[in-house]
N, C-alpha and C positions, 0 to 999 in steps of 0.2 A: 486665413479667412477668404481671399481671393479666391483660391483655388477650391475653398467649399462651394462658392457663391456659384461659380464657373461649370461645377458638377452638379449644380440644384440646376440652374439652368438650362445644360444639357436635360437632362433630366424631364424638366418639361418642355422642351422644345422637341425631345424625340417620342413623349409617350403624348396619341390623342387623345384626350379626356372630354367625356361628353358635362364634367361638372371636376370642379376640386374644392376639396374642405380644408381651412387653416385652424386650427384653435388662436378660439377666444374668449376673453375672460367671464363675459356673462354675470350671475350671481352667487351667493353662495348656495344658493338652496338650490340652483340649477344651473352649474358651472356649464363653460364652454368646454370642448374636449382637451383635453389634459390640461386645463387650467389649473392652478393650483391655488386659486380663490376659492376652496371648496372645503365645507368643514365637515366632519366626520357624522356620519348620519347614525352610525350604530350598528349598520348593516341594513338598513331597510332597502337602499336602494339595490344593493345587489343582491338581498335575497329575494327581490321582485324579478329580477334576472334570472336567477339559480331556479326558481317556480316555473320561468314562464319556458324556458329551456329543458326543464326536466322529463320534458316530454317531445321535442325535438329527436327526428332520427338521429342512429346514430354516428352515419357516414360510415364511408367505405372505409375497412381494417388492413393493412402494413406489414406484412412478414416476407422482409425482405433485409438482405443486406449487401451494399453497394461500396466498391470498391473505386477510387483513382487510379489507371497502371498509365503506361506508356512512357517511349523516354519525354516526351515534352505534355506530359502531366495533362494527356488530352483525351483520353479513354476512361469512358465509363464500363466499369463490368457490375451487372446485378445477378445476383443468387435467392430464387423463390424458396423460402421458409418453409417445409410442410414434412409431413412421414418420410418423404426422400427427398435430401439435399441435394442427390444426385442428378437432377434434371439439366440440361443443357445452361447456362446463366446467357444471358443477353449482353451487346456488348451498345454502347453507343459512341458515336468522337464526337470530340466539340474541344476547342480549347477553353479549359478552366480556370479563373482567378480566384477560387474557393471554395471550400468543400461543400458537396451538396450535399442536400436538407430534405428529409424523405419528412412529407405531410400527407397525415391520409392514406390516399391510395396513389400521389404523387412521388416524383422527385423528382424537385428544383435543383437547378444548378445555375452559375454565372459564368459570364466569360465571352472573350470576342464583343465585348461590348451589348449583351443581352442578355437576359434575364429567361430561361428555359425551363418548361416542364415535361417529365416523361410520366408514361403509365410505369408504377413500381414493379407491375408484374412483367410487362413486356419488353420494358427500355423503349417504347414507340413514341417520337416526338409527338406533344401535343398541343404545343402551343410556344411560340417565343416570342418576346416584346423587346423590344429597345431599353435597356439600364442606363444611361447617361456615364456609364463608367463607377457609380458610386457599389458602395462596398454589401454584398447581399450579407444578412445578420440571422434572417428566420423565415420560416414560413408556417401557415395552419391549412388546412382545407379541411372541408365537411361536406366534399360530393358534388356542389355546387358551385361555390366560388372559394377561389385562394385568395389569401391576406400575405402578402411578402411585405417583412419589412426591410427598408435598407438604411444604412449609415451615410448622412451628410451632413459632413461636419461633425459641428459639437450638436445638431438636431437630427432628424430621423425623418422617412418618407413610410406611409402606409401604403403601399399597391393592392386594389382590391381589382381580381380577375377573374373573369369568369370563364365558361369550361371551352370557348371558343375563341379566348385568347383576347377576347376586347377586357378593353380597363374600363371598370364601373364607376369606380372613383380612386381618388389619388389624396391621402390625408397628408399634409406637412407639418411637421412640429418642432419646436428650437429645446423638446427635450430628448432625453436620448430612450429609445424605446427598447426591449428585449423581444426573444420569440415570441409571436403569438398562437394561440389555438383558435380553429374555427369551429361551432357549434351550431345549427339551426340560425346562420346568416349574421352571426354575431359575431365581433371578432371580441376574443381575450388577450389584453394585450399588457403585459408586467409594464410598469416606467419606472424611474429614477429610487429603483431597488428598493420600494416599497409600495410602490399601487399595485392594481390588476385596475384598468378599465374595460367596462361594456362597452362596445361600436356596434351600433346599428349599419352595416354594413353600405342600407341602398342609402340614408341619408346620414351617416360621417355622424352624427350624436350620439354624444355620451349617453346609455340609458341607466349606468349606474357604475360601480366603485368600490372599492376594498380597501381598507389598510392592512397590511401584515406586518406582525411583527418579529418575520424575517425575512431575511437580503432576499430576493425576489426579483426575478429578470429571464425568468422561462414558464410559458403554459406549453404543457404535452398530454397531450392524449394516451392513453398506456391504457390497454383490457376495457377498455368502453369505458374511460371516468377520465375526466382532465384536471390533472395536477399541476398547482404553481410551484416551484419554488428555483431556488440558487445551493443550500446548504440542507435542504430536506423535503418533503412531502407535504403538499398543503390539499385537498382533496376540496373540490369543487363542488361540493356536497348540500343539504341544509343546515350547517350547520358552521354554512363560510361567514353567513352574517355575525356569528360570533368572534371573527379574527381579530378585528382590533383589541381585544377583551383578552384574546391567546386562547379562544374557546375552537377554533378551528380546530378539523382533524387532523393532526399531522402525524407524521413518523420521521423520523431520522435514524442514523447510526452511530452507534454508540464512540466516545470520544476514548482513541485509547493509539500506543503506540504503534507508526505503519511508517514503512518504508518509503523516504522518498517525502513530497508534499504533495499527496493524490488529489484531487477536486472530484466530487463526485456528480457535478456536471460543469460543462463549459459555461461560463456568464452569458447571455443569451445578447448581451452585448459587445459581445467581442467577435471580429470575423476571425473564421477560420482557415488557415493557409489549405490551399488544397495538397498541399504534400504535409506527411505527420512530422512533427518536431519530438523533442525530449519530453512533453508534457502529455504527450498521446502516450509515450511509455512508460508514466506513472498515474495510473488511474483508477477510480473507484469506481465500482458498480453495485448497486443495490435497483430491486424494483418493489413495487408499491404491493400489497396482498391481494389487495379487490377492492373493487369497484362498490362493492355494499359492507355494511356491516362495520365492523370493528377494523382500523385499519392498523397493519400490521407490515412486513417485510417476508416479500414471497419464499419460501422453504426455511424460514430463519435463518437465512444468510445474505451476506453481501463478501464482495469481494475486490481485490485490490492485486492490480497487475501493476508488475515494476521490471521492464525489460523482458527477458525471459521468464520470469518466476510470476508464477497465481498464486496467490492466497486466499482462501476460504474462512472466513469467520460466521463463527456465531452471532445470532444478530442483537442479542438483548442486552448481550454481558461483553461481545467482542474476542470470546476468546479463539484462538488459533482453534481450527478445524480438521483443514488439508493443506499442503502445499504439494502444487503441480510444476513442476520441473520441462521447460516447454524449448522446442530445438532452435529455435528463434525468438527474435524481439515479436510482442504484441502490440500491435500499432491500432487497434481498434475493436470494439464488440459492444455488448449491452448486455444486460441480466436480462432471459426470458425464464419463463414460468418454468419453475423446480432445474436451475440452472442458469451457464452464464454461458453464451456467444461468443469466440474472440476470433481474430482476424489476427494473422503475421505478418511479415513482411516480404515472406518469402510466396504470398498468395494462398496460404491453406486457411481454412476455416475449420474450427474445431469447437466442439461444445464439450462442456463440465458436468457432468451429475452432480446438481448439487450438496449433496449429503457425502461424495463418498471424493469429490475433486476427477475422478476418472473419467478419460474421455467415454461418451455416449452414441455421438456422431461427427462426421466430418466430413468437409467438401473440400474444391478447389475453383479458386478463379479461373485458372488456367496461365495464369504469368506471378511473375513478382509484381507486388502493387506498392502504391504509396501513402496512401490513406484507405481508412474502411469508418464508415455510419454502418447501424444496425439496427431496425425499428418492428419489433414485434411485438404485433396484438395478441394472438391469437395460437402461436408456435408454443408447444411446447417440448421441452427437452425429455429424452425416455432417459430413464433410469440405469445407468454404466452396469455392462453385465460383470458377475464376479464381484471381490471383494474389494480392498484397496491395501495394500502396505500398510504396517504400523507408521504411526507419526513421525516418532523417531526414524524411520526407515526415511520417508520421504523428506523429512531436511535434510540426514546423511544425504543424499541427491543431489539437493539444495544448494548446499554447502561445498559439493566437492570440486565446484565449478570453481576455475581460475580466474575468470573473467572479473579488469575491475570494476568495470560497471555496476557488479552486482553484490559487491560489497556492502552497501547501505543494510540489503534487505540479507544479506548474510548474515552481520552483524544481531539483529532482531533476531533471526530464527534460532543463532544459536544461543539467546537471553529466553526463548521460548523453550529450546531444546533441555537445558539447566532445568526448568522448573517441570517436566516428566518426568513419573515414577518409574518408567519405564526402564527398566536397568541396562538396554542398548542403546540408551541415550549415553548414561557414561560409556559406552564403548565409543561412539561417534565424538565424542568430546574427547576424550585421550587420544583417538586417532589421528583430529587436527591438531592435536597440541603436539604432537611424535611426528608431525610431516616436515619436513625440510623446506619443503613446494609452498605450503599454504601460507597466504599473506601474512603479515606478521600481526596484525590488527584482529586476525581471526584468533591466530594461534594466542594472544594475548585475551581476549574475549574466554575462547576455552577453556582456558588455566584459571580463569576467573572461575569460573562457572563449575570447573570439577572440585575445587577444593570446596562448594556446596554439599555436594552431594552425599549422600547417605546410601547409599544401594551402588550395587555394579563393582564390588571390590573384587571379586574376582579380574574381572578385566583392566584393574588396574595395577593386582600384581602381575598379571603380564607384562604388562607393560613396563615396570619396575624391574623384571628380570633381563631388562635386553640393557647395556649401554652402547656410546657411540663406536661403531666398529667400522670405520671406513672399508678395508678388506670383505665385510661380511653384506655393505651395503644399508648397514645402522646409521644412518646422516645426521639422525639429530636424537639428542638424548630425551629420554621418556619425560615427562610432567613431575619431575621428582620433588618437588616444592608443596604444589598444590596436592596430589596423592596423599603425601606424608600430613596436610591439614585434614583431609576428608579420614583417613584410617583411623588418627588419633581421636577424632570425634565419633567413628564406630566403635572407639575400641577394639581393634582390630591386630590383634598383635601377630598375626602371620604376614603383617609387611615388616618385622620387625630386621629380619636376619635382611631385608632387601633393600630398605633404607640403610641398614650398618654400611653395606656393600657400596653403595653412593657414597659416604660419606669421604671415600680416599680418591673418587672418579675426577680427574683432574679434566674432563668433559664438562661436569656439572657446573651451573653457575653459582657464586656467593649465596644467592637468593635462597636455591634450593639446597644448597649444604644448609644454612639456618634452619629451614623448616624442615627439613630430617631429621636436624638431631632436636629440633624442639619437639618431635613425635616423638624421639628414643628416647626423650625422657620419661613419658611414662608410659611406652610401649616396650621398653627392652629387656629382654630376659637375660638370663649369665649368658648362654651362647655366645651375645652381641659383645659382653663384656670385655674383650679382646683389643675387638675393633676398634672399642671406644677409646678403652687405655692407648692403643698406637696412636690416633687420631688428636687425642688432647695431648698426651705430648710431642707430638710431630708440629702441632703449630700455637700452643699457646704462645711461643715469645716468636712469633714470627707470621701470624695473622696479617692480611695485607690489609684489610676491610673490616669495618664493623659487624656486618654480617657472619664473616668466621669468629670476628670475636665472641658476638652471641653465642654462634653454634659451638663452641667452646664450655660457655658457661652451662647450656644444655645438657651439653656431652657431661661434664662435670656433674651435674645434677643426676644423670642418670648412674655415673660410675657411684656415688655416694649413697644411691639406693640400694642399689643390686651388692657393692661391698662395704658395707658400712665400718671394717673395719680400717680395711688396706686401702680402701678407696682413699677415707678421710684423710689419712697422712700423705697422700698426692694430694687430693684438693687444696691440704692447709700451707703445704708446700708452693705448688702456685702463687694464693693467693699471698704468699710473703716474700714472692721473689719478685723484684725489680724488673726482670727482663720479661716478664710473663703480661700480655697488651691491657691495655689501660681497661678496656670495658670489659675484657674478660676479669681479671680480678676484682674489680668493684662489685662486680655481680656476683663472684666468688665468696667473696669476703661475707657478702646479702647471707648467704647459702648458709653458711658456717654460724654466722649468729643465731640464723633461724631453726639451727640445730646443732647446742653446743655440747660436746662431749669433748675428752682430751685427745689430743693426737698422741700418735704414737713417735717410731722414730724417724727421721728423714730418708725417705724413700730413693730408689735407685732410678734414674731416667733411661731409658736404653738409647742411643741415636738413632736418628731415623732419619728420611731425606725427607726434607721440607714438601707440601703441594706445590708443583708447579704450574 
């Protein structure tokens, strides 16, 4: 508490105010600012706001995106948004204690104990004031004057600035405030994740107020319209007086599985480090349609970066699009119109076409950076020339990455990959399950996922034909478990002779002996008949596992179809000998009742050497 008091202080002992405003409680029908002696009007107040601003310029537009490099995180670099990336970028120094805040036609930044603005297009200081050391959270401009807000304490300061750097007015509040937008001298400003209030800027009054009925803690300006929210799109529209009611326009993105625990923007109450953490390389972007009409999400997509990988969804239903496979971590960007903006770490700037996931355009800072903000009005992305890879093609990509990092969203693509008709999808899924190299979490994932599938059997008796061959450089044995569930469910009896072939591979595991011969039992032709006979007598009394046992009783089922006569006097033999494993003749025995004819005479066993 000390040390808040000792920063408000500062605070106004370094900045000159020709006036300051405190909230206070007032009444209900005309509260003080941010009082919360104030009852819900219906919307009248703020749609007297929303009218009277509707016709308010509409301030200078933002297509730009700026970078932190340097080793002591004190270098700004910006990059002008337009037909060519390629123009020289601007650089500025200043030491930073948090990422700056592109409003308008500015960007705010903190550090060295003040409070800074540059022109977005130029990087040209335009003004800097004294901060008191407290923590910058947001800023709005509309051309005229900027509204910065800052964190003190568990309350919040409003700075209102004007374009020559004197402070107009200074609002203090003991609640905790979010970014604001500026409008025609109005400041919009989210509180305690669920207001929006009106400021009259020259005199610090509330001139009206919103309830939303969601989390709520950022106003932005986006394509000439100013949206509130924290978890979605609330449009500033005539039809905000509706919000407490949930008549407001909103949008959001649809809830479905993604990598990682993305936010699809930062809490407008929370500072942000000026260098990127783990939480800048899991993130969502989606942007609003338009400013009029029907609101929607720009190209029906949104998107979700997690380290190196992009992903592209569709925006109504969420389902997988594209993935981009990217040579660096993504430490920063934003969805602009028909595409998404990202920033690396290694200083390159790349943009997405959003229909196809393909690069479009790209720039460079000119160094490795540390953070990136990205704020376009008015840029729009061109359309990636050429096609794009099959889906399936591009998680193969995805996927083939060792990195643990990117495990989480590996994991998903290949739960995505499974559910493609695309028959080179089972090729990309028996590929990881046949790698020696690949995590073992994937290679488990995979196997899950092939014994889905219905299509791609062709590439799976390949796969079936090779086993472990150290000498030939075969490291790991094929998927012969899950294979042997997906054939048996095509009915597919040209894995027949290739399953038999496994069934003696003293490579394959328990698992996959069971589910071979549960396939050869009603895949196997006489051909196999052989194999099978060696197989059930080489280990019925000497099974180490229940797994052989079953694959035992399999085998058995199968020998008793394909020879119904010579089989049965083996089968009935087994199941009456003592030495022969406990789960294989009870399930024997099952066999035999459920298909009772007489046996013949006691059959001859050949010796054979046990699986080792």
């Amino acid at each position: 508490m000390k040390s808040s008091l000792r920063a408000a202080s500062a605070l106004a002992a370094t900045i000159a105010l020709g006036m300051s405003t405190a909230a206070c409680p007032g009444d209900a029908a005309h509260p003080g600012t941010f009082s919360t002696n104030w009852l819900d009007d219906q919307g009248k107040s703020i749609a007297a706001v929303q009218a009277r601003l509707k016709a308010a310029p509409a301030g200078p537009n933002a297509d730009v995106a700026v970078a932190v490099a340097g080793e002591k995180n004190d270098k700004l670099i910006g990059i002008r948004l337009g037909a060519d990336l390629h123009t020289p970028p601007w650089t500025f120094q200043h030491a930073l204690d948090a990422r700056p805040i592109i409003a308008g036609g500015l960007v705010i930044g903190s550090g060295a104990g003040e409070i800074f603005a540059l022109d977005a297009s130029t990087g040209k200081r335009l003004w800097a004031r004294p901060s008191g050391g407290v923590a910058l959270l947001g800023a709005g401009d509309d051309g005229t004057i900027t509204a910065v807000t800052l964190s003190r304490g568990t309350g919040s300061t409003i700075l209102v600035v004007g374009r020559d750097g004197s402070v107009k007015r200074q609002i203090e509040t003991d609640k905790q405030l979010g970014d604001p937008a500026v409008v025609g001298g109005v400041i919009l400003v989210p509180w305690a994740n669920q207001y929006v209030s009106a400021i009259d800027a020259a005199t610090g009054d509330e001139l009206g107020r919103v309830t939303l009925r969601d989390k709520v803690s950022r106003a932005d300006r986006i394509g000439g319209a100013v949206y509130f929210g924290e978890v979605a799109y609330i449009r500033f529209d005539d039809k905000i007086r509706m919000a407490s009611q949930g008549g407001a326009s909103r949008i959001g993105i649809p809830s479905r599985e993604l990598p990682g625990t993305p936010r699809l923007f930062v809490p407008g109450t929370e500072k942000q480090p000026a260098v990127a953490n783990a939480r800048d390389r899991d993130r969502l972007f989606a942007r609003p349609s338009s400013p009029d009409g029907a609101l929607g999400i720009d190209s029906s997509r949104f998107y979700a970066s997690y380290f190196r990988l992009v992903l592209g969804f569709e925006a109504s239903r969420g389902q997988l699009g594209w993935v981009h496979t990217h040579a660096t971590d993504v430490i920063g960007g934003d969805a602009v119109q028909g595409g998404v903006l990202l920033c690396d770490e290694d200083g390159k700037l790349v943009v997405l076409d959003a229909r196809t996931g393909q690069v479009s355009g790209d720039a460079s800072f000119g160094e490795p950076i540390k953070s990136c903000v990205v704020h376009a009005d008015t840029y729009k992305a061109l359309p990636a020339p050429g096609g794009a890879p099959p889906l399936a093609k591009q998680i193969e990509e995805a996927v083939s990455s060792r990195e643990a990092s990117l495990a989480t969203a590996q994991r998903l693509l290949l739960r995505e990959l499974g559910t493609l008709e695309d028959e080179s999808a089972t090729k990309t899924l028996v590929d990881i399950a046949s790698d020696s190299r690949a995590a073992p979490v994937l290679v488990t994932d995979a196997r899950a996922a092939i014994a889905t599938r219905r299509n791609g059997a062709q590439y799976m008796l390949a796969a079936l034909g090779k086993h472990y061959d150290f000498l030939r450089d075969v490291l790991a044995s094929p998927p012969v478990g899950p294979i042997a569930d997906a054939l048996a469910a095509m009915k597919d009896a040209k894995g027949a002779p290739l399953l038999a072939s496994h069934l003696l591979d003293p490579a394959d595991n328990d698992d996959d002996i069971r589910r071979a011969a549960a396939a050869l039992a009603t895949l196997a032709t006489k051909d196999e008949l052989p194999t099978l006979r060696h197989f059930f007598t080489m280990y019925r009394a000497t099974a180490e596992s229940d797994e052989v046992g079953l694959a035992l009783a399999s085998a058995g089922e199968a020998i008793l179809r394909l020879d119904p006569k010579d089989g049965r006097v083996l089968i009935d033999h087994a199941a009456k000998d003592g030495t022969t494993v406990s789960i294989a003749r009870t399930r024997l025995e099952a066999l035999l009742t459920a298909s009772p004819d007489k046996p013949a005479d006691k059959p001859t066993e050949k010796a054979s050497e046990p699986k080792k």
